[in-house]
C-alpha positions as CSV (number, residue, x, y, z in Angstrom):
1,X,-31.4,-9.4,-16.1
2,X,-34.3,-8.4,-13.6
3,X,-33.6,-7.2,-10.4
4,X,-35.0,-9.2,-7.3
5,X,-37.0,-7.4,-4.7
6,X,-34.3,-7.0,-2.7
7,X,-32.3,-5.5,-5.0
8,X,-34.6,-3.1,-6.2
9,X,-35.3,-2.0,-2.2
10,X,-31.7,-1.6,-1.9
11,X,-31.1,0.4,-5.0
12,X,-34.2,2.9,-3.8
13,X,-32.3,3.0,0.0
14,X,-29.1,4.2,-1.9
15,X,-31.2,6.9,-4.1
16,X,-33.1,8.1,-1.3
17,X,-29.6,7.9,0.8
18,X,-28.1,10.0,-1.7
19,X,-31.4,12.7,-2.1
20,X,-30.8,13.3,1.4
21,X,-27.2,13.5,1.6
22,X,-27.3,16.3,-0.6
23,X,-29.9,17.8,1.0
24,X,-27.7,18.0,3.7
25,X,-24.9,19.3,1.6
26,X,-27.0,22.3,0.4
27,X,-28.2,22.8,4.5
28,X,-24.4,22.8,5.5
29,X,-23.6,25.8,2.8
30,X,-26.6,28.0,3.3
31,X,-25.8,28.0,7.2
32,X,-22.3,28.5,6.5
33,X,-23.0,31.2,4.1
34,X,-24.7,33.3,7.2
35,X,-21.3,32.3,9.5
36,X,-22.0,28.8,10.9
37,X,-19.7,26.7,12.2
38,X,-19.2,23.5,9.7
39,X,-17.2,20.3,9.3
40,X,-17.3,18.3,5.7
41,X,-20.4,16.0,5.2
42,X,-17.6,13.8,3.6
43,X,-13.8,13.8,2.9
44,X,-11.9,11.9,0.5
45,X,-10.7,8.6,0.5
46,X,-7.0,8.2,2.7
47,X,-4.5,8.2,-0.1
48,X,-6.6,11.1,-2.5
49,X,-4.7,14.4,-2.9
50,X,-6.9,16.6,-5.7
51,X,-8.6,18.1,-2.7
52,X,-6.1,18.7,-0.6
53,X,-5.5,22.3,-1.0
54,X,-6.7,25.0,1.4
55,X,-8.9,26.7,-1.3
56,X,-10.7,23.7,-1.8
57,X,-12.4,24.7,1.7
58,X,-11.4,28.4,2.0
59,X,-14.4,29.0,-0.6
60,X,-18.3,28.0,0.6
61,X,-18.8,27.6,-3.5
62,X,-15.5,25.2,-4.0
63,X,-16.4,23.2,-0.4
64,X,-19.5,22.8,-1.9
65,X,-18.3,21.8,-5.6
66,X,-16.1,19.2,-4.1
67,X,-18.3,17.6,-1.3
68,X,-21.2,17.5,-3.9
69,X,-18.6,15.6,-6.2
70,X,-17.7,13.2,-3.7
71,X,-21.1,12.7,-3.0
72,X,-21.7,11.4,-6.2
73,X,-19.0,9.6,-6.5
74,X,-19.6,7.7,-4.2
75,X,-23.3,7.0,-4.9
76,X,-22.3,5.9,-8.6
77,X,-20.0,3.3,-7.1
78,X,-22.5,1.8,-4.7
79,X,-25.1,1.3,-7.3
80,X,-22.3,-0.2,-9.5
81,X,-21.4,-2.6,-6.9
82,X,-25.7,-3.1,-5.8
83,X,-26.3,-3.8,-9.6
84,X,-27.8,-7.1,-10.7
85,X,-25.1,-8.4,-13.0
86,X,-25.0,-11.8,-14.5
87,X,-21.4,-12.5,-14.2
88,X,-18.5,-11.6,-12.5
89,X,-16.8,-10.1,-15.8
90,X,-20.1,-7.6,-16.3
91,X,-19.5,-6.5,-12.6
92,X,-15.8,-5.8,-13.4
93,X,-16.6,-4.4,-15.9
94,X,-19.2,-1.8,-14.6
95,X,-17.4,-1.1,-12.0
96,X,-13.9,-0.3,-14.3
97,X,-16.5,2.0,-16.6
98,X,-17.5,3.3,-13.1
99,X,-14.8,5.0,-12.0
100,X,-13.3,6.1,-15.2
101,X,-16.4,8.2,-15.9
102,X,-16.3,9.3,-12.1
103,X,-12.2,10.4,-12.4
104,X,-12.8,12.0,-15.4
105,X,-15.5,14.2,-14.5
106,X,-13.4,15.1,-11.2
107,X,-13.9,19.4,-11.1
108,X,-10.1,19.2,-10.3
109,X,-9.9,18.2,-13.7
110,X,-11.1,21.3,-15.4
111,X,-10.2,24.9,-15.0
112,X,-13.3,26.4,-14.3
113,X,-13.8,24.5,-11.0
114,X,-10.5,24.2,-9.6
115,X,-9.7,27.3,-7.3
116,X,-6.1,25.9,-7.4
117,X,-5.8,27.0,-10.9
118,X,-7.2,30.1,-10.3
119,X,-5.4,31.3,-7.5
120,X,-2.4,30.1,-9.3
121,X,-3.6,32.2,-12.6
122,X,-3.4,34.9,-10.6
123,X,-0.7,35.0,-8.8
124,X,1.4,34.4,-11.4
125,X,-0.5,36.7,-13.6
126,X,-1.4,34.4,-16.2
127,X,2.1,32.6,-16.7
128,X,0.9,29.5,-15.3
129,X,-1.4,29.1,-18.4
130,X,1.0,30.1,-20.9
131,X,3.2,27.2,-19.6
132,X,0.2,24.8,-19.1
133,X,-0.7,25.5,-22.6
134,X,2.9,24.7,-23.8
135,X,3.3,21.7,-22.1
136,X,0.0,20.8,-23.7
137,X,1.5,21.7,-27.3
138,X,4.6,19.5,-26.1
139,X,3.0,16.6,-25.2
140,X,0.7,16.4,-28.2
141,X,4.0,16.4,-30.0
142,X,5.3,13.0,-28.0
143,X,2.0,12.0,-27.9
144,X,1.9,10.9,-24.7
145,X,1.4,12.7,-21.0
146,X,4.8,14.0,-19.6
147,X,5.1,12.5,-16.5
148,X,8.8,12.8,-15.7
149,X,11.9,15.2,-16.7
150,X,12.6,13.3,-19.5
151,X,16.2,15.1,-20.1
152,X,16.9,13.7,-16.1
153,X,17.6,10.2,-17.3
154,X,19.5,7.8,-19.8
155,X,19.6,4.2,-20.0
156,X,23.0,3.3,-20.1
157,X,23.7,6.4,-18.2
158,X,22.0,6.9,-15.0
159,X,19.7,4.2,-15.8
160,X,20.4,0.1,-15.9
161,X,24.2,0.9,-15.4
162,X,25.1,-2.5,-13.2
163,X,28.7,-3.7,-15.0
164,X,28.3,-6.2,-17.3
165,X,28.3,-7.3,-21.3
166,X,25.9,-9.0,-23.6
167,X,27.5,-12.4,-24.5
168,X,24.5,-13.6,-27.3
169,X,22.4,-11.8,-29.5
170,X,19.6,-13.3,-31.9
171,X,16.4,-11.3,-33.5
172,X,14.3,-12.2,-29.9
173,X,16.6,-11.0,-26.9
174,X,20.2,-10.0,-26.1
175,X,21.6,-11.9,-22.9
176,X,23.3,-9.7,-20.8
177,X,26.1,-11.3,-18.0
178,X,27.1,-9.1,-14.6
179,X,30.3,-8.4,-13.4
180,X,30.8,-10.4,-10.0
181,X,30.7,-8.0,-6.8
182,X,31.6,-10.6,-4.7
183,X,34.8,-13.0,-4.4
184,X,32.7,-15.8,-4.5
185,X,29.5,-16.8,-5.7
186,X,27.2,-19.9,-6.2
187,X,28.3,-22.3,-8.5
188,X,24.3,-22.3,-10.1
189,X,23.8,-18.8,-11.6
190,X,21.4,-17.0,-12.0
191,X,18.9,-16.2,-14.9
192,X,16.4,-13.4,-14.6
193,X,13.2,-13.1,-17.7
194,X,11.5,-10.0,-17.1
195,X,8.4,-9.2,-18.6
196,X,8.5,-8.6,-22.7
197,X,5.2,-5.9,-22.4
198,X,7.9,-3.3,-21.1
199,X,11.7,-3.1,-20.3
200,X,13.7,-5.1,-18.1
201,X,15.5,-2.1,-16.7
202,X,13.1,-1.7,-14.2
203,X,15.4,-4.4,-12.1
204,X,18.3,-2.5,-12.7
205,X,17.2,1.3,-12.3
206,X,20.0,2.9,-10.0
207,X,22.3,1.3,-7.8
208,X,20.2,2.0,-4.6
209,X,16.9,0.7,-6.1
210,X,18.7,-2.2,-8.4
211,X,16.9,-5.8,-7.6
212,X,19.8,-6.7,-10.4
213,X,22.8,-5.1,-8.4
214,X,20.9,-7.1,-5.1
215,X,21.4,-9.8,-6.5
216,X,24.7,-9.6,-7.6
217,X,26.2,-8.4,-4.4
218,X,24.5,-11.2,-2.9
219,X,27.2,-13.7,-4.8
220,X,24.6,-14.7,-7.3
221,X,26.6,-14.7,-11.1
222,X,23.1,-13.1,-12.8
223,X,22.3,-13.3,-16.2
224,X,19.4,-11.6,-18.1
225,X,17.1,-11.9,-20.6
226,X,16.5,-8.2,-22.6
227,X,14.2,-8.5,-24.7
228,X,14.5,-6.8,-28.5
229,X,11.6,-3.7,-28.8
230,X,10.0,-5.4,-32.0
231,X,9.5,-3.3,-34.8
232,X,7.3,-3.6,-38.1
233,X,10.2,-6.3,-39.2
234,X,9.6,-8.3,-36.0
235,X,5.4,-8.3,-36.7
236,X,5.5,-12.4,-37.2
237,X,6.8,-13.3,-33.7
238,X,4.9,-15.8,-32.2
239,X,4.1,-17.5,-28.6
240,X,6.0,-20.2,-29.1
241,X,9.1,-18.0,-30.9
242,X,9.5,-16.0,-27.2
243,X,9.5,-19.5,-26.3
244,X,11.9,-21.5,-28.2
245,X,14.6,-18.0,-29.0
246,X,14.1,-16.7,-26.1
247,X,14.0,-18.3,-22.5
248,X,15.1,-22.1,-23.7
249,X,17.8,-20.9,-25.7
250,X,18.9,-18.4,-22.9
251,X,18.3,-21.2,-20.3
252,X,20.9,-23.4,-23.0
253,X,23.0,-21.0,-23.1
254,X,24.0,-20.0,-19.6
255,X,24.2,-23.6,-18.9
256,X,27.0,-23.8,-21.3
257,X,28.6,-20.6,-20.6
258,X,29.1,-21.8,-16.6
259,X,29.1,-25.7,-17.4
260,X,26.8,-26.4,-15.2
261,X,23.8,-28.9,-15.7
262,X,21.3,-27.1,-13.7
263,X,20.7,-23.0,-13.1
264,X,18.2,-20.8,-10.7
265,X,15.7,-19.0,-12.5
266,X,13.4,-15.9,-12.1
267,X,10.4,-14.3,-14.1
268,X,8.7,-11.5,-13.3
269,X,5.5,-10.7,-14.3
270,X,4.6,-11.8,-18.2
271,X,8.3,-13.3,-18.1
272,X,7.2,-15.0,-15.0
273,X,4.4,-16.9,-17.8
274,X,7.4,-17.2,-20.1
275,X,9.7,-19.0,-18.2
276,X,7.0,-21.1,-16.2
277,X,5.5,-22.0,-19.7
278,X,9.3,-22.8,-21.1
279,X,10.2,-25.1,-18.3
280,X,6.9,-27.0,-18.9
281,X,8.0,-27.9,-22.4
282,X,11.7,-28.1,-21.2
283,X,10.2,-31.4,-18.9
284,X,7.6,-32.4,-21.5
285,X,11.5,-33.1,-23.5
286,X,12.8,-34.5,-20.8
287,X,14.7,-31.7,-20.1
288,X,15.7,-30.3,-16.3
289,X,17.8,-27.1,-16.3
290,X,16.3,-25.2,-13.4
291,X,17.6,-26.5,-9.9
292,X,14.9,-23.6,-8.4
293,X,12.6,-21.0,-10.0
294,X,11.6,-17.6,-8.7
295,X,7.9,-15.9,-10.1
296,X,7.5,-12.2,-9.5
297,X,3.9,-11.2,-9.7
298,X,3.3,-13.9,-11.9
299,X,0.0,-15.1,-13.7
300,X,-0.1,-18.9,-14.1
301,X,-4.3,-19.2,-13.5
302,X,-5.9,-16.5,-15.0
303,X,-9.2,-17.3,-13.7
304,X,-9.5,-13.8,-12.2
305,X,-7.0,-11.1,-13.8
306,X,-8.5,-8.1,-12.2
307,X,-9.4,-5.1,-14.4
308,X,-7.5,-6.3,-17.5
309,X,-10.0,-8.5,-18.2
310,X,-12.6,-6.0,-19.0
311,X,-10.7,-5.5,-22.2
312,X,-10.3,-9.2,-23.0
313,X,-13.9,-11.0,-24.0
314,X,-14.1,-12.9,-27.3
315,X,-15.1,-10.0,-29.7
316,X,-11.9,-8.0,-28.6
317,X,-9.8,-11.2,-29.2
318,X,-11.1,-12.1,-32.7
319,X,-10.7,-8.7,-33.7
320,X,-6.9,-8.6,-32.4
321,X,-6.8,-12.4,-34.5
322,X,-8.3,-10.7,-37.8
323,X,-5.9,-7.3,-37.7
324,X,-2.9,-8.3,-36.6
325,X,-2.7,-11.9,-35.4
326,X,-1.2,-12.9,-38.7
327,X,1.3,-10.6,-38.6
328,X,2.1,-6.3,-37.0
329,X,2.2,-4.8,-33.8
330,X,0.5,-4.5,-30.8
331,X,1.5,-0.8,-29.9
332,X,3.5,0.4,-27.2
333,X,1.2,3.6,-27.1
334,X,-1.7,1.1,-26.9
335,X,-0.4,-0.8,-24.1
336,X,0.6,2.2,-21.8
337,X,-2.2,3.7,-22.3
338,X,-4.1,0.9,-21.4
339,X,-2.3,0.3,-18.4
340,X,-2.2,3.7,-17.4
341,X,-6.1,3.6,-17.5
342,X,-6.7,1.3,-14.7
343,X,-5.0,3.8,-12.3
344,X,-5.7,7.4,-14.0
345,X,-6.0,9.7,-11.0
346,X,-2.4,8.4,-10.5
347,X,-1.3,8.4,-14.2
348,X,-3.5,10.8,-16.0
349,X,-5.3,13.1,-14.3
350,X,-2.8,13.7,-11.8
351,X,-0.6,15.2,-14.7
352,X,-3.4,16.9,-16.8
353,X,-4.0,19.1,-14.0
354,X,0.1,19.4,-12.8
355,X,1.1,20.3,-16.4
356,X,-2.1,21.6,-18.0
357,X,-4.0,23.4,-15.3
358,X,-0.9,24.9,-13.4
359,X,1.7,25.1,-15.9
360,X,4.4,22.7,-13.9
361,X,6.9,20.4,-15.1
362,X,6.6,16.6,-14.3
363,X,9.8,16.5,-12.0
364,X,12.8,13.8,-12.5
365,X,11.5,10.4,-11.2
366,X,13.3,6.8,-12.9
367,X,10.4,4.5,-12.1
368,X,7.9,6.9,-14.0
369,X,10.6,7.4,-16.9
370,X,10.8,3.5,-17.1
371,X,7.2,3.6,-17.2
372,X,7.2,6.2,-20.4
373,X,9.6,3.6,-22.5
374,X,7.0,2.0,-24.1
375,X,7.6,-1.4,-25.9
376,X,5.6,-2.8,-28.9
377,X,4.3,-6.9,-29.0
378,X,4.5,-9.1,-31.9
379,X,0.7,-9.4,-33.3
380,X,0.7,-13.3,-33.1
381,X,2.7,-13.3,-29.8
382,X,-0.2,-10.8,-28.4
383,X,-3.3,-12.4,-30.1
384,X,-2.1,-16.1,-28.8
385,X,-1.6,-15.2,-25.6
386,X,-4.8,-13.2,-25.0
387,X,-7.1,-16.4,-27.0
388,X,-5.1,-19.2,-24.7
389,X,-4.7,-17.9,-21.6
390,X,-6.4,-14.3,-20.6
391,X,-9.7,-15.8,-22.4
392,X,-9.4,-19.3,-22.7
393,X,-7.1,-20.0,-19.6
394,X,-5.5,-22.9,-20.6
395,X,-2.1,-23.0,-19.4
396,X,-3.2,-24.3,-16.0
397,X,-4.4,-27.7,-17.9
398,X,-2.2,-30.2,-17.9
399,X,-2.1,-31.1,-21.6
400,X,-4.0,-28.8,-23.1
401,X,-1.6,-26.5,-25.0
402,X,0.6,-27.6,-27.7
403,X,3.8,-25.2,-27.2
404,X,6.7,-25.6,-28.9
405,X,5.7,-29.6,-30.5
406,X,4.6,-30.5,-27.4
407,X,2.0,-30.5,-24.8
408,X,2.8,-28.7,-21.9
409,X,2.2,-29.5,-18.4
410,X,3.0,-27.2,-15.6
411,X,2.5,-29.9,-13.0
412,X,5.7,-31.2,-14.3
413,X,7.7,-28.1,-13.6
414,X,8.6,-29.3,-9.6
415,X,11.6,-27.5,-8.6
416,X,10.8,-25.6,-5.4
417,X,9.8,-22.2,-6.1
418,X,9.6,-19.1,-4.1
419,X,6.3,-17.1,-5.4
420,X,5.9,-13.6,-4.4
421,X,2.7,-11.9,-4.8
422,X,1.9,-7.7,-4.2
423,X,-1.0,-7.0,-2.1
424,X,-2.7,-4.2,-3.7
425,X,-1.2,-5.3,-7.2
426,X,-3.9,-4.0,-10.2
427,X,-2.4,-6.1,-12.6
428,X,-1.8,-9.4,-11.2
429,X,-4.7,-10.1,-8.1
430,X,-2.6,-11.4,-5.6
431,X,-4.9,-13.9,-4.7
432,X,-4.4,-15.3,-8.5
433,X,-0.9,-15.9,-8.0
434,X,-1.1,-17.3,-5.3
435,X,-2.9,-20.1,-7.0
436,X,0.0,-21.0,-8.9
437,X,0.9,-23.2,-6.0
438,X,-1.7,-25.9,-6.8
439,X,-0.7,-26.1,-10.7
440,X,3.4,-26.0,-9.9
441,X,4.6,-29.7,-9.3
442,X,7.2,-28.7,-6.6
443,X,7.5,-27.4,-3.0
444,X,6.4,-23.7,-3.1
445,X,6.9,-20.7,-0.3
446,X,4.5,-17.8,-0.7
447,X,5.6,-14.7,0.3
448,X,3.4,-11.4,0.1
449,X,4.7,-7.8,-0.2
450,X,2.7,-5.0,0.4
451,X,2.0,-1.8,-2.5
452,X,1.7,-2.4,-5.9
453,X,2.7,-4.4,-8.9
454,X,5.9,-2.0,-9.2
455,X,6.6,-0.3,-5.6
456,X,5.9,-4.4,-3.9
457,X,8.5,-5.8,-6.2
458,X,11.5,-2.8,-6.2
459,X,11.4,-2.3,-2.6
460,X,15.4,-2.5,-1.7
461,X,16.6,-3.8,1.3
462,X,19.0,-0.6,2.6
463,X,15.6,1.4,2.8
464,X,13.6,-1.3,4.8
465,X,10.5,0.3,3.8
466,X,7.1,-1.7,3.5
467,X,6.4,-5.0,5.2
468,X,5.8,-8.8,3.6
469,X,3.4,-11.6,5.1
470,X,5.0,-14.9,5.3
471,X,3.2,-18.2,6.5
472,X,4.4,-21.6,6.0
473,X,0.8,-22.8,5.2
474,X,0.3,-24.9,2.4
475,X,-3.5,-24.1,2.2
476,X,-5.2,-23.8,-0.9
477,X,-7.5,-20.9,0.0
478,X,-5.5,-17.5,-0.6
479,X,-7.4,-15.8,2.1
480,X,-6.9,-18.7,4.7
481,X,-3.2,-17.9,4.1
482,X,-3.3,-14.5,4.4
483,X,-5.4,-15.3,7.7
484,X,-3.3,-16.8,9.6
485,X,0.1,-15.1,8.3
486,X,2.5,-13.3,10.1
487,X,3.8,-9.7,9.1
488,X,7.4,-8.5,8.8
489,X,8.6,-5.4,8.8
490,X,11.0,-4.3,5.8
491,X,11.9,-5.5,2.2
492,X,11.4,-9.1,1.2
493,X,14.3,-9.0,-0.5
494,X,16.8,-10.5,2.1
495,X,14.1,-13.2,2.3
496,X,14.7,-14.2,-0.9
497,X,18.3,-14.5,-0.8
498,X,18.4,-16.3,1.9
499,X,16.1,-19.1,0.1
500,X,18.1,-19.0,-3.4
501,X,21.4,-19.7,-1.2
502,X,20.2,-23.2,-0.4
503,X,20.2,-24.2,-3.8
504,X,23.5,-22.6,-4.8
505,X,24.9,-25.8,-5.6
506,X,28.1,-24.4,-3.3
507,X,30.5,-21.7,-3.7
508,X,33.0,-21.5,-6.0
509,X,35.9,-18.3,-6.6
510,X,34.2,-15.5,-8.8
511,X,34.4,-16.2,-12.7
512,X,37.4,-14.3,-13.9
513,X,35.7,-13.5,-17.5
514,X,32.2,-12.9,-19.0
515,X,31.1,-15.0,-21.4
516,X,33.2,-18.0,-22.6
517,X,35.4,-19.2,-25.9
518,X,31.9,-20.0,-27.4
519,X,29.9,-17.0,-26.1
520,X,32.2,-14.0,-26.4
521,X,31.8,-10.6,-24.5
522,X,30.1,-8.2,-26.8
523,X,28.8,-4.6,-26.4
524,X,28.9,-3.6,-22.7
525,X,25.6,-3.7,-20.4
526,X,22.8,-2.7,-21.1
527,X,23.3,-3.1,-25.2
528,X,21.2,-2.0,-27.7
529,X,18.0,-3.5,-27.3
530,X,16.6,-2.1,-24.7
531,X,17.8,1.2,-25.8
532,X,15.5,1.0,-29.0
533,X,12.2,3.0,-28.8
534,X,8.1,1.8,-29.6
């Protein structure tokens, strides 16, 4: 694609912008070098912590290393971004490619330019190698970066300990039912579908950071979908099998269990797509077993899907149909690592330089230990649901997928929903979830949190940390919304309980038992599924 005029002024202006910049640079060290006063040509970005170390600046020659760095990091992204690119995936993609090559050749990242590892080599007289070096032999032994104090935490122990039992089991999911915290609760309970790509226990991590344990102390009877860790036996899984043995038969099942007709719902993330994409066959069989459904950073459009689509184009997907759409694995190794990619100063080079470079151990964190327990995908489950809706984007048709024996249409699924977005989410773009508004049939409110994917969602109410938009526009344009919202201090959690309660269906005393005649108690919460390892 040829540049324009334009273009091609603009991308001389940022090369002669850099030239001089490091012109500068060089200027700045030489009159430092004979005692001059000097203050940074540039600093790094609010947020950026590899440079914040006095030696970075005690040193002329590490001052310059790291201003010379930034320097070009930032130049690389400007031409990315001035470019001529012929579509928005080529830009995304540039730009993803962009800043991976830019954090990777970080000189925090290596010991020969980082005076932190130096002066730390020193100091300790060389001990801080000799532990960097064995946390580098451990590691290639997981096979994975250390990230956490692994020996800190156990699930069923410290982690995902909320009372409760599992009260069905099949090969797809265990269901697991919560003791009551309250003396009464609404007579509709509750059923949560977390995501399948990881483990649901990142709702229930310890009591002061458990969404689950929210919920139940808010009177809600909860019940949850965990979803089996499929191995090698597990490789013929399909889309429509998550479908039919997972969230319809848990959606049955709880209705039956609580002899109700109708139950509240909730999906977060991938289970969000799950449940949205259940209930659209559920109506398409004239079916109506959710009074009210909850979506958690949830994709329903994938129109734009941020930086994940760089790895999703139609080569990538016909290889993942030829290898292991048919049958295998989609690895859990594969996944984190892809994941872990689209943030690696955070979740790579952060901890090749902690453990490697100064010889520290990862200290004891549960959200980063969740984030270790990898899961594995079912081949066909993975290669279906990259071809129909990260490529082909089909879900938002009405009509045009065949789930299940039917065809599914998501403009029939019109409960009133409460949608919450995060607003600096790299996996789901707020602004694409928001757009699940115009495909859902029913009423929606919009609410969005502020951090990330993770921090935006598990943001407990007894902290009241971060803040939440809320607007009662119905506006199709995302940014319009966000225009003209209104920020409020604190978790959106209490929010969110506050909408559910009007469609508890009433109150009724606390269920004496778990489970019922038909659905018996079984192994206490969490069971064994989530306990299994990729």
């Amino acid at each position: 694609m040829s540049a324009s005029p334009e273009t091609t002024t603009a991308l001389a202006a940022l090369q002669q912008e850099w030239q001089q910049q490091h012109a500068a640079l060089w200027q700045a060290m030489l009159a430092r070098d004979q005692g001059a006063a000097h203050a940074p040509l540039i600093q790094a970005e609010p947020g950026d912590k590899r440079f914040s170390h006095p030696a970075w600046a005690e040193s002329p020659i590490y001052d310059y290393v790291r201003q010379a760095y930034l320097l070009n990091a930032q130049y690389l992204k400007k031409m990315a971004d001035a470019t001529p690119l012929p579509d928005r995936l080529a830009r995304n993609r540039v730009q993803f490619a962009t800043r991976q090559f830019v954090d990777a050749l970080a000189p925090s990242n290596f010991a020969a330019t980082n005076p932190e590892f130096i002066k730390l080599a020193l100091e300790t007289n060389g001990e801080s190698i000799k532990r960097g070096l064995q946390n580098l032999l451990g590691d290639l032994e997981k096979g994975r970066i250390s990230m956490t104090d692994d020996s800190a935490f156990e699930v069923g122990r410290n982690l995902a300990t909320t009372p409760g039992a599992v009260v069905f089991e099949n090969e797809v999911f265990q269901l697991l039912q919560y003791s009551p915290l309250t003396d009464t609760v609404a007579q509709r309970p509750l059923l949560i579908v977390p995501p399948c790509i990881n483990k649901y226990y990142i709702l229930d991590l310890q009591p002061e950071n458990s969404f689950v344990r929210h919920a139940v102390s808010q009177g809600q009877t909860v019940f949850l979908v965990s979803w089996r860790n499929p191995q090698a036996d597990l490789g013929h899984l399909t889309w429509d099998d998550y479908l039919e043995q997972g969230a319809l038969a848990a959606l049955k099942i709880v209705r039956e269990i609580c002899a109700v007709e109708q139950i509240n719902a909730l999906g977060f993330c991938v289970g969000g797509t799950i449940l949205s994409a259940a209930l659209a066959v559920a109506r398409a069989r004239g079916e109506n077993p959710v009074a009210a459904l909850t979506l958690l950073t949830t994709l329903l459009d994938f129109t734009d899907t941020g930086e994940i689509g760089c790895f999703v184009d139609e080569q990538s997907v016909a290889n993942r149909e030829a290898t292991i759409g048919q049958g295998g694995l989609l690895t859990g190794r594969e996944l984190s690592t892809t994941f872990s990619s689209l943030r690696a100063n955070d979740l790579i080079w952060q901890y090749v330089v902690g453990n490697y470079l100064k010889g520290n151990q990862p200290t004891a964190f549960d959200l980063l230990y969740w984030n270790s327990d990898s899961t594995n995908l079912p081949g066909p489950f993975a290669a279906w649901y990259l071809r129909h809706l990260y490529l082909e984007n089909s879900l938002r048709v009405p009509g045009k997928l065949s789930m299940c024996g039917v065809k599914a249409d998501l403009g029939r699924v019109d409960m009133p929903a409460f949608i919450l977005a995060t607003r600096e989410d790299h996996i789901v773009p707020w602004q694409s979830s928001y757009l699940s508004r115009k495909h859902l049939g029913g009423k929606s409110t919009f609410v969005l949190g502020a951090s990330g994917h993770i921090a935006g969602v598990i943001n407990p109410a007894a902290k009241n940390k971060r803040s939440h938009w809320i607007n009662d526009s119905a506006t199709a344009d995302p940014e319009e919304w966000l225009a003209t919202s209104t920020e409020v201090k604190g978790s959106w959690w209490p929010r969110w309980s506050a909408w559910l309660k009007q469609f508890a269906g009433g109150e009724i005393p606390a269920r004496g038992r778990l489970g019922s005649a038909q659905y018996p108690p079984g192994q206490p919460a969490p069971g064994h599924y989530v306990k299994q390892k990729a």
